[in-house]
N, C-alpha and C positions, 0 to 999 in steps of 0.2 A: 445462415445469419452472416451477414459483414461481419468485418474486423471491427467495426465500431459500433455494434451494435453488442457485439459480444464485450466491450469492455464497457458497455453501459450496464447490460445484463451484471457483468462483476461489480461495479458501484453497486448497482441493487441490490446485491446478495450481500456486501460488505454490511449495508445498512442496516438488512435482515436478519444480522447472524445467518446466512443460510450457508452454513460451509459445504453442504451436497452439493449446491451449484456452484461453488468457487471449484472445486475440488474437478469437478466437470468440464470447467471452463481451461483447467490447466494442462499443460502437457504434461506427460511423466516423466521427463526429463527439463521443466522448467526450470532456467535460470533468475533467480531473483535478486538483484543487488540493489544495497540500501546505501546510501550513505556510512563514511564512517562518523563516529559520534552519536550516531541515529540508534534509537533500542532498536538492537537485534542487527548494529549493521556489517555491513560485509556481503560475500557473496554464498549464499542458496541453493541449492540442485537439487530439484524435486520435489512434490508435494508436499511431504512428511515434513521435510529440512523446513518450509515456507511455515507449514503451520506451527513447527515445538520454535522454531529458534527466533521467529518472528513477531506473528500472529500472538501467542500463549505471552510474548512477554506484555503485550499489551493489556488483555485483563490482569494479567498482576500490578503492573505498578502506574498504570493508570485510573481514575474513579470513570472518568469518560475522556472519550475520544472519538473524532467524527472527522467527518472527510468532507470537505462542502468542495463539488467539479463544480467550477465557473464556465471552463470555454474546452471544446475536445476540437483539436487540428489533427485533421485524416489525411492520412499520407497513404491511403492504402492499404500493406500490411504494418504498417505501423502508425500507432495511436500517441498522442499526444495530450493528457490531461492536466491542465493548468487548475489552481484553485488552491485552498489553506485546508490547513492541519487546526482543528482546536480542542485542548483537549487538558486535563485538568489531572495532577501527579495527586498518588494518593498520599504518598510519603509526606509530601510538604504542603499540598492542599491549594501550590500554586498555578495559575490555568495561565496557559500560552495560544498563541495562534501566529502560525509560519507559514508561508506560501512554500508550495511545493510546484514541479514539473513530473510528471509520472511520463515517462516513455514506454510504450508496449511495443512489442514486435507479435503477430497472429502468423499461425501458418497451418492449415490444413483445420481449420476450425477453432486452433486450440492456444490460448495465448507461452509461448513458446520463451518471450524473455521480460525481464522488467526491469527498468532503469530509475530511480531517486535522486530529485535533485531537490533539495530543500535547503532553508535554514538550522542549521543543525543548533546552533549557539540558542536560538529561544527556547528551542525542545531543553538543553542542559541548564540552561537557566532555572526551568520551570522543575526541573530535577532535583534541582541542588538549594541545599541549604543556605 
């Protein structure tokens, strides 16, 4: 599989709940950095780290949340996914939509780092009271 076929494969599983294939798709020593400001952000190492400190926060305090990729730029082993965040806070009931940039790095099948560029101020907006 490409490097860009394996982070479509990840869209897809993201959409599917299918964490068997996220979990497959990651190296064991993935790095994942988020934004700060961003739930869950900072920097990640490792599966486990991605899914409790990450992942897990978003069925808590989100009702929904969805990922829409508009446009992927292939650089090879690294992936570029452009597209918005919408997603709707359970706490306060208010729904946002932020453009993000996801950067991937692939290497040996397995995507190895992950970069977040986003609007963090509409995510906290849609948080806050």
């Amino acid at each position: 599989m490409s490097p860009l076929d394996i982070i479509k494969t990840l869209y897809k599983a993201f959409a599917e709940g299918d964490t068997e294939t996220i979990r497959e798709l990651f190296d064991p020593n993935i790095v994942w950095v988020q934004n700060e400001g961003f739930p869950g952000g900072g920097r990640h190492v490792g599966p486990d780290a991605v899914f409790k400190d990450v992942f897990a926060r978003f069925r808590v305090h989100w009702e929904v949340w969805k990922v829409d990729v508009e446009e992927y730029l292939d650089a090879k082993d690294t992936i570029i996914a452009l597209g918005q965040y919408q997603g709707t806070h359970k706490s306060t009931g208010k729904s946002m939509t932020a453009s993000f940039a996801h950067v991937y790095r692939v290497q040996n099948g397995r995507i190895t780092r992950f970069d977040q560029y986003t609007d963090t101020l509409k995510i906290a907006e849609a948080m806050n009271d």
